[in-house]
Structure formats: C-alpha cells, structure tokens
C-alpha positions in Angstrom: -168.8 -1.0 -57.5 -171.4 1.4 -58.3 -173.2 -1.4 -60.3 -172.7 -4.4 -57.5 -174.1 -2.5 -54.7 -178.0 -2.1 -56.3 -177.8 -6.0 -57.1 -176.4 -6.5 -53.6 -179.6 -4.6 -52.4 -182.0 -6.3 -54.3 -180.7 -10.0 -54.0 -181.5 -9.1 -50.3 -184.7 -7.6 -50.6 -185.1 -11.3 -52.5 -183.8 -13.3 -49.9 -185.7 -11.3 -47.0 -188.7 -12.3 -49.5 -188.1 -16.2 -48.9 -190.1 -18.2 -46.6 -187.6 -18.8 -44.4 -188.5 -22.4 -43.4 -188.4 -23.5 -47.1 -185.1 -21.6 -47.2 -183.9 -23.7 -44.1 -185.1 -26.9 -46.0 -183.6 -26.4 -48.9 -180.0 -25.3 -47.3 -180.1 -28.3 -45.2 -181.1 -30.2 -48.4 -177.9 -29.2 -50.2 -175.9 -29.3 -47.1 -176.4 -33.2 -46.6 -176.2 -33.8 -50.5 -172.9 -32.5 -50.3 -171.9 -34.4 -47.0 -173.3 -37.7 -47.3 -175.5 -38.5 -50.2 -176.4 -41.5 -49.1 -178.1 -39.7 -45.8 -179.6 -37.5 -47.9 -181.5 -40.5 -50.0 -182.5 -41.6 -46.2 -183.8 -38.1 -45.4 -185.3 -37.6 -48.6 -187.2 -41.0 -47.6 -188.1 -40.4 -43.9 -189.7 -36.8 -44.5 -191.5 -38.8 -47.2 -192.9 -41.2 -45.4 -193.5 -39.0 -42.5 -195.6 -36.5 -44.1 -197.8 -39.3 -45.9 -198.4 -40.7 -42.3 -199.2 -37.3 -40.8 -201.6 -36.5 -43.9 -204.8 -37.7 -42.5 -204.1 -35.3 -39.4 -203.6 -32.4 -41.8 -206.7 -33.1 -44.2 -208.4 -33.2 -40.5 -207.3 -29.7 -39.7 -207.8 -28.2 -43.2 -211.2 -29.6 -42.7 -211.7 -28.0 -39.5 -210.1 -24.8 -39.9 -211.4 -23.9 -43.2 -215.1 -25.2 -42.8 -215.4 -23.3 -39.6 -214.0 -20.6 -41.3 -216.1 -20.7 -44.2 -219.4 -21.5 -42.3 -218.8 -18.8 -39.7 -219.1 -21.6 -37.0 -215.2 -20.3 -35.7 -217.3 -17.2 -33.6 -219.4 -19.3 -31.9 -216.2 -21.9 -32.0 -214.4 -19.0 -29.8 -216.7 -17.7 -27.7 -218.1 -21.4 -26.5 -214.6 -21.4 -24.5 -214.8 -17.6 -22.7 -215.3 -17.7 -19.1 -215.0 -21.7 -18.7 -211.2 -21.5 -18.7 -211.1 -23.3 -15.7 -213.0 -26.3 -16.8 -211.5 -26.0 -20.3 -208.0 -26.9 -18.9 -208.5 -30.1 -17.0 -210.9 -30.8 -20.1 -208.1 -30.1 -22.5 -205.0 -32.0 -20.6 -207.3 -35.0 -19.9 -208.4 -34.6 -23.5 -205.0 -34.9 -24.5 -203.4 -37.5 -22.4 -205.5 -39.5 -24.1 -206.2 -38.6 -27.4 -204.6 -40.4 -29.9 -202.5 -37.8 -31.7 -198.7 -38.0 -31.5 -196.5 -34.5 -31.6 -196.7 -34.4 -34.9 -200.3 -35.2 -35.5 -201.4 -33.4 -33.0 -199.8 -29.9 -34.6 -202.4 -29.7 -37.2 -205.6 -29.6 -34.6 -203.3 -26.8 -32.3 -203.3 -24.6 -35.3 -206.8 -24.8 -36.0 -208.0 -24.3 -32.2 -205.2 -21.3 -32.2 -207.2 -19.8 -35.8 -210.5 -20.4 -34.0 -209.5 -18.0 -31.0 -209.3 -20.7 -28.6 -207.8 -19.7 -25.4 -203.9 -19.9 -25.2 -204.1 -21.6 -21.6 -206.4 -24.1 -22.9 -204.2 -24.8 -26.1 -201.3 -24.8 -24.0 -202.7 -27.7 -21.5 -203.6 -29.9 -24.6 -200.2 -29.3 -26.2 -198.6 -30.2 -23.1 -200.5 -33.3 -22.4 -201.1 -34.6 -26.0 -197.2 -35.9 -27.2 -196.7 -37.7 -24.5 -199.2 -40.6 -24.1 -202.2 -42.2 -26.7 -203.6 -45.7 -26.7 -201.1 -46.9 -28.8 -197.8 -45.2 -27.1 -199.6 -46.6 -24.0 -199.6 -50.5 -24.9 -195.9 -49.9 -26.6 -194.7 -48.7 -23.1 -196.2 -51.6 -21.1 -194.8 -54.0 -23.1 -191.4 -52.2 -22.7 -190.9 -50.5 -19.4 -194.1 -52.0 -17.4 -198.4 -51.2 -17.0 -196.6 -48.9 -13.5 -194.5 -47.0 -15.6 -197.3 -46.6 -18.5 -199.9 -45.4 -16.0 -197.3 -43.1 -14.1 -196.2 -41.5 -17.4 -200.4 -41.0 -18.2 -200.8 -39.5 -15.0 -197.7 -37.2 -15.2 -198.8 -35.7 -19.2 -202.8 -35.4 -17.7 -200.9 -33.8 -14.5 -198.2 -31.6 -16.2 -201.3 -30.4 -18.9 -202.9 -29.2 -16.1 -200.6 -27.1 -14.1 -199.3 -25.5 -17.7 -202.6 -24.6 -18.5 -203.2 -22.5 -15.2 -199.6 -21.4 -14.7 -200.0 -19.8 -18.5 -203.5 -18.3 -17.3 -201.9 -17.4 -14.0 -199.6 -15.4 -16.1 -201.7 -13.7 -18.8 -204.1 -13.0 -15.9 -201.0 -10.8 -15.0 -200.3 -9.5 -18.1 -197.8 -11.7 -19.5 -198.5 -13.1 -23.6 -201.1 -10.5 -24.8 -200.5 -11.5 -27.9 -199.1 -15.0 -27.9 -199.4 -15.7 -31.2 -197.5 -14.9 -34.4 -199.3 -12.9 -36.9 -201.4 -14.9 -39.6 -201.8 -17.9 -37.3 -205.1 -17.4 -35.0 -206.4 -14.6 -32.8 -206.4 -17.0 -29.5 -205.7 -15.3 -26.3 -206.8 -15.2 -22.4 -210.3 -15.9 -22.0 -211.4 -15.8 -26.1 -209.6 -12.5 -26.4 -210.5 -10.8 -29.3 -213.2 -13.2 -30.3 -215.0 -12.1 -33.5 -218.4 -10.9 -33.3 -220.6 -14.6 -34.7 -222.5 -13.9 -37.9 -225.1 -16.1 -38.9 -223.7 -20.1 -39.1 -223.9 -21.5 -42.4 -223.3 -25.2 -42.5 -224.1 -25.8 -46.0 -221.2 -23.3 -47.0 -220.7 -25.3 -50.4 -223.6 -23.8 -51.5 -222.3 -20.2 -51.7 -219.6 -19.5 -53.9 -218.1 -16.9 -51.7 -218.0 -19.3 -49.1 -216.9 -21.8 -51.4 -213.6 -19.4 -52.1 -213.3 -18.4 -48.3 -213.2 -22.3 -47.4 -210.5 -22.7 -50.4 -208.6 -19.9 -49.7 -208.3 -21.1 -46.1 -207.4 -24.1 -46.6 -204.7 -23.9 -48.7 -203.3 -21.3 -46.4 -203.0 -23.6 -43.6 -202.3 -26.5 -46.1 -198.9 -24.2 -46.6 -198.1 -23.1 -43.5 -198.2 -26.5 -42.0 -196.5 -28.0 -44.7 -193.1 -26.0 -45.0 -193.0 -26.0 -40.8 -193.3 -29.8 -40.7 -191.4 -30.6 -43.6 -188.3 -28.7 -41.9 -189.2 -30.5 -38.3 -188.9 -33.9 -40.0 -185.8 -33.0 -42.1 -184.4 -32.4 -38.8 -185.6 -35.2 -36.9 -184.0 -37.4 -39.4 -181.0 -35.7 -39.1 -181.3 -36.5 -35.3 -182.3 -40.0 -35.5 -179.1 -40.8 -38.1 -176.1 -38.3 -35.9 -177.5 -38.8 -32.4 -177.0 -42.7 -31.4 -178.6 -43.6 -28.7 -175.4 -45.2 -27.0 -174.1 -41.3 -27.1 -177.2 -40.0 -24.9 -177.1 -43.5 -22.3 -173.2 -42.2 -22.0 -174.3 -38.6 -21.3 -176.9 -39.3 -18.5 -175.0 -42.3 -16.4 -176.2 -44.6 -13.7 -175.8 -41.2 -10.6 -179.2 -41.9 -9.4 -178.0 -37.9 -8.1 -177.6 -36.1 -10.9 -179.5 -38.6 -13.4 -182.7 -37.2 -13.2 -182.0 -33.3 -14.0 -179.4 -34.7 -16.7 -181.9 -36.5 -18.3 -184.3 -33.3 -18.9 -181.6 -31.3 -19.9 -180.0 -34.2 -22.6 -183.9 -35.0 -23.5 -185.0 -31.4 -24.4 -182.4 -31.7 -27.5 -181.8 -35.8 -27.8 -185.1 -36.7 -27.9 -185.5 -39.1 -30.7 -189.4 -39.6 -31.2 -191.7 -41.3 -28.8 -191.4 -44.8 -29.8 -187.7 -44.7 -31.0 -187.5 -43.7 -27.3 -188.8 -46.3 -25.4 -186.3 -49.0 -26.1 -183.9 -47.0 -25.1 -184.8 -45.7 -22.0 -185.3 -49.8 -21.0 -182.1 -50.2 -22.1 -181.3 -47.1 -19.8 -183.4 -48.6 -16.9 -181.0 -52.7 -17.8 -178.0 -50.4 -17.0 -178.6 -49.1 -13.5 -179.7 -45.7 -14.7 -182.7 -44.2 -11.9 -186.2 -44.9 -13.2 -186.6 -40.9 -12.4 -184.2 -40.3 -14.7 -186.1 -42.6 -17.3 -189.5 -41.0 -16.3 -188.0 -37.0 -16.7 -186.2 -38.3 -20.4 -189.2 -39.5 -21.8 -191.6 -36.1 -20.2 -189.0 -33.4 -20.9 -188.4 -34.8 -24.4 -191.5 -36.0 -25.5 -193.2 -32.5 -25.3 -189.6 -30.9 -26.6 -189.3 -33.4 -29.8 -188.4 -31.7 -32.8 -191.2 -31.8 -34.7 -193.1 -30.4 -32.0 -191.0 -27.8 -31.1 -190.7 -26.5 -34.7 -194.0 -26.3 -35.2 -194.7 -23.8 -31.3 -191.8 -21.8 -32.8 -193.6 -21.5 -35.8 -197.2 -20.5 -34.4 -196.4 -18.5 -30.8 -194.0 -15.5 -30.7 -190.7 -15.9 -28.7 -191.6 -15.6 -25.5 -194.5 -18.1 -25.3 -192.0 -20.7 -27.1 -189.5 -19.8 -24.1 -192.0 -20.6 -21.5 -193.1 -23.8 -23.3 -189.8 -24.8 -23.3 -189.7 -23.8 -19.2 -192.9 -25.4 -18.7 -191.6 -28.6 -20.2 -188.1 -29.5 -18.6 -190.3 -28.3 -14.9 -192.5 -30.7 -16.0 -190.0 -33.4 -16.9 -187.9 -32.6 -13.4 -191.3 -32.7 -11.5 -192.3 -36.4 -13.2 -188.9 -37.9 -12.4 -188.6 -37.0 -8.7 -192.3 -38.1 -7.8 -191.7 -41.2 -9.9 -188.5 -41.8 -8.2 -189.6 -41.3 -4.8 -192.6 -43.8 -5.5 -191.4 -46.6 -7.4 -187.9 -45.8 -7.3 
C-alpha cells in the first residue's frame, strides 16, 4: 500500500496536467470505438471534414489575433471601442445578422475581438446575432419555410443582438461579470476595461524578429486553443446528428399551438442539430400542424445554443457569463416565437 499511494498521487497530478478538452476527445473517441465502430469511422469523418471547412475562419483569426498582437495595433484595437458602447452594440448585432459566419466560423473572430479587449457587451451582441442568419442561411430558409419567415428570423437575430448587448452592459454597469473571461483568453471587459496602454503600431512587424516570435508565438496559441475546443464541439455534434433523429424532437414538441412555443426553446437549446440540418425539419414541423412560433423559437433558441457554439463560450467566458448566455438565448428564442406567432401566426 505504501508503494500504490505515491503512484496514485502522481497519476493524478498527471491527469490534473491534461488538457481537459483533448482528454474529453479522446474518451469520447474510445467510447464510440468500443460501441459502434462503424459511428466512430463517421465521426472520425465529420470532425474531419468539419474542421477543413472551418479552416479558412481560423487562419482568419490567427491572422488577426496574432498580427495585431505582434504589431501593437490590439491597444489602439481596444481602446477604438471605449465609450462608444452604445453604438458598438446595434453596430455589432447588425454586423452580425448579416455577416456571413456560421456558429462555428464565427468562434474564431469572438476569440480574437475577446484577446483584443473588445468590450464584452459588444462581443456578446455579435455572438448573439451572428449563428443565426448569413446570406447563404438566408436564401436556404426562403426556399424552405418562406422570404416572411427568412426576414422575421433576420429581424429577430439583429433584434435579440441588440437587447443582449445592453442587458449584459446593463448588468456590468451594475457590477455583474468583472471579469467575464477565462484566464489566457482576452482581457475584454465593460467599456475596454483594462485596455493596455498602445505602444507605437508597427505594421511591418515581419521585419523585427521579436515581433516575428511574438506573432508566432501567438498564433499557435490561439491555433491550439481553438483547435482542441472545436474539435470536441464537432465530435459532439456528430454524436448529435447520428443519436438525436429528428422524428424524436417533432414527437417531443407536438402540434399544442399552447405549449409548442416554450417546448420548442427548451427541446432546441439541447436538440439543435446545426443551422441547415435544421430547416427541413422545422418545415416538416410547420406540414404537421406544429405553430409557426414554435418553428420560429426552435430555430432562435437553438441556433445560438448549437453545440459547437456553446462549447466554444464555455471554453472562453467563466461560468457565469456562459449561464447568462444561455438565459439570454432561450428569452430570446421565447420572445421570437410569440411576436412571430402573434403576427403571422
């Protein structure tokens, strides 16, 4: 016994030592392998596929984060957006419903604005806004559900953008999320809290060889960070696409044009497949007798709640701004699906 308990302590210290993200992957990994190989070939295949597709959005954010890092420009970057907070967040929600990121894409550029020291309410009103509309997800849901539903659903992510944005600056104003963010990710905060003092901007920061190392080190910092976070949000959302049928979650919210609309945020926070996966199924949803409210909040609630999205705020904000992301997103979805019912319904 005397010998077992030091290599008890020190497997521990190990494992406290893991990244606990690439932990979760790789148990997941060997869960499914010993499950369902077959599934695990297909999740082996999505996450694949789904980081090559989300690559160019990651080189974008190295890009950005590091150079502005490197050249000094993330100062000025920060302090450009103190005392404009106001303007920032209709900017940043309009911005973002219609940007053309999806919730995964869009990830990389939050992380950067967060390292940059842009302001949480800010961030907060483009995260909101960005996953649930973009030129493309906008032509997809005409053709599905209708040019009124597309243009509701536009006006509901600029809409629920906004009143995040100033309900989370309502709140820090009182105190609430001094430090939103988890350490290592950014130094954002209320009004470019904690902005660093700007040095002297050097675009050219190639030419320098410390700069040269600060751009590298950066980069592969954030390269890391967002990989392990969104390689574990994919793994999942495969897991989610294969498990959760869509059948199961038309069962779950039912034609009660009652109880259909807060049904539908509560199933869409967890169910939510992925934004185009998504709309067939709520038409099918809509062919069934199910509210068009109910449609609206399922696509609002979920959209901003997908997995990889979600994943990825858990892995940047600390507990309590995840919480109210989470609250900010099934009001949001509840708010969508009673105005939409009561004006096309």
């Amino acid at each position: 016994m005397t010998a077992i308990a030091p290599a008890l302590r020190d497997i521990a210290r190990r494992t406290r030592r893991l990244d606990r993200a690439w932990l979760a992957v790789a148990l997941i990994a060997v869960a499914i392998l010993a499950l369902d190989a077959a599934q695990f070939a297909r999740s082996l295949r999505f996450t694949g596929e789904s980081l090559v597709a989300i690559a160019p959005f990651l080189a974008l954010a190295v890009v950005l984060a590091a150079g502005a890092r490197a050249s000094g420009a993330d100062g000025l970057i920060a302090r450009a957006f103190r005392g404009r907070l106001a303007t920032m967040i209709a900017v940043a929600a309009l911005f973002g419903g219609l940007s053309p990121f999806c919730s995964c894409g869009v990830i990389p550029l939050i992380a950067a604005l967060l390292a940059m020291g842009v302001p949480l309410p800010a961030v907060m009103a483009f995260w909101l806004s960005s996953p649930l509309m973009d030129p493309s997800m906008f032509v997809l849901t005409v053709a599905t559900l209708g040019l009124g539903f597309a243009v509701a659903k536009t006006v509901a992510a600029i809409g629920i953008g906004m009143a995040g944005g100033f309900a989370t600056l309502a709140l820090m104003n009182g105190g609430a999320f001094a430090d939103p963010l988890r350490p290592g990710v950014g130094d954002g905060g209320c009004g470019g809290a904690k902005v660093r003092r700007p040095g002297p901007v050097v675009w050219t920061f190639w030419r320098d060889a410390k700069r040269r190392q600060s751009f590298a080190a950066e980069a592969s910092r954030t390269v890391l960070f967002l990989g392990k976070w969104l390689t574990l949000a994919f793994v999942l959302e495969s897991l989610m696409l294969a498990w959760v049928p869509a059948d199961a979650i038309a069962g779950v919210v039912g034609p009660d044009s009652l109880w259909a609309i807060p049904i539908a945020v509560v199933v869409g926070v967890p169910a939510y497949l992925n934004g185009y996966a998504a709309l067939p199924l709520v038409a099918g949803l809509l062919d069934i007798g199910v509210a068009p409210g109910a449609g609206m909040a399922f696509l609002i609630a979920g959209g901003v709640t997908s997995i990889p999205a979600a994943v990825a705020v858990w892995a940047l904000v600390r507990r309590p701004v995840f919480l109210w992301y989470i609250v900010l997103s099934m009001a949001g979805g509840l708010a969508a699906g009673i105005l939409y019912q009561a004006f096309a319904g």
